[in-house]
C-alpha positions in Angstrom: -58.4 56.0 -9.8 -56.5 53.3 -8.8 -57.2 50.1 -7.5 -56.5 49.3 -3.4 -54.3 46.1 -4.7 -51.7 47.8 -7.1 -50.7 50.1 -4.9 -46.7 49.4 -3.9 -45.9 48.5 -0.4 -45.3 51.8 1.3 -46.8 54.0 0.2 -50.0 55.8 1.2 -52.9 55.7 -0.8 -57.0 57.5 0.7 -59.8 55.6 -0.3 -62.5 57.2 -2.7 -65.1 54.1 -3.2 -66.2 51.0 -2.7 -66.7 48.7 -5.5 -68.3 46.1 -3.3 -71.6 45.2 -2.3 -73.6 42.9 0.5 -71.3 41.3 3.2 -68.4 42.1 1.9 -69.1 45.9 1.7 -70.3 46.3 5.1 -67.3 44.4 6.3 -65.0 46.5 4.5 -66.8 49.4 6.1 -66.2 48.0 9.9 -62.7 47.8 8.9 -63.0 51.9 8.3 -62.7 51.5 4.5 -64.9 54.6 4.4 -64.5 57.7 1.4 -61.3 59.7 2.5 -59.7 57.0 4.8 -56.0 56.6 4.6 -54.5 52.9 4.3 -51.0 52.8 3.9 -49.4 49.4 2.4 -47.0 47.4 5.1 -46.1 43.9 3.7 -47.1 42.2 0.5 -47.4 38.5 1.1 -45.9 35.5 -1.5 -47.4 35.9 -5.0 -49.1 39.1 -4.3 -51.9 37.1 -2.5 -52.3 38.1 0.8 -51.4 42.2 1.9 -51.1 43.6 5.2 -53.2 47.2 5.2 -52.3 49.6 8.3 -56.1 51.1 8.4 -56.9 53.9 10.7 -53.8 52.2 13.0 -55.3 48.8 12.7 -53.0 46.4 10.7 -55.9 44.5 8.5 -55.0 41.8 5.9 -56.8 41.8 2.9 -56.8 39.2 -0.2 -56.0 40.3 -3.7 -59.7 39.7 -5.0 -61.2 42.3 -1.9 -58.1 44.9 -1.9 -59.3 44.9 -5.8 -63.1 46.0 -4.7 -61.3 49.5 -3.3 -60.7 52.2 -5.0 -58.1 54.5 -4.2 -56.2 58.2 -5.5 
């Protein structure tokens, strides 16, 4: 598995796990970061820090740190 972060900008990558846990987790859940979900990579911001995540046709930007909490295939 794969990490949400180091996935190249578009491609298509469906979410297995969360690594996260408390706040943060049940955020990334209300975002539909859920087991089987399908984010696909749009834009990569300056220095990597910043991404833009089309998730379930939302367009959700996620840091570096919390795209790293995702695991993906």
């Amino acid at each position: 598995m794969n990490a949400l972060c180091n996935v190249s900008e578009g491609c298509v990558a469906e979410v297995k796990c969360l690594c996260s846990k408390g706040l943060i987790r049940e955020r990334m859940l209300a975002l539909g970061l859920t087991n089987g979900a399908l984010v696909k990579v749009i834009r990569k911001g300056p220095a990597d820090n910043l991404t833009v995540y089309d998730i379930r046709g939302a367009m959700i930007a996620l840091r570096k740190e919390e795209a790293s909490l995702v695991c993906v295939k």
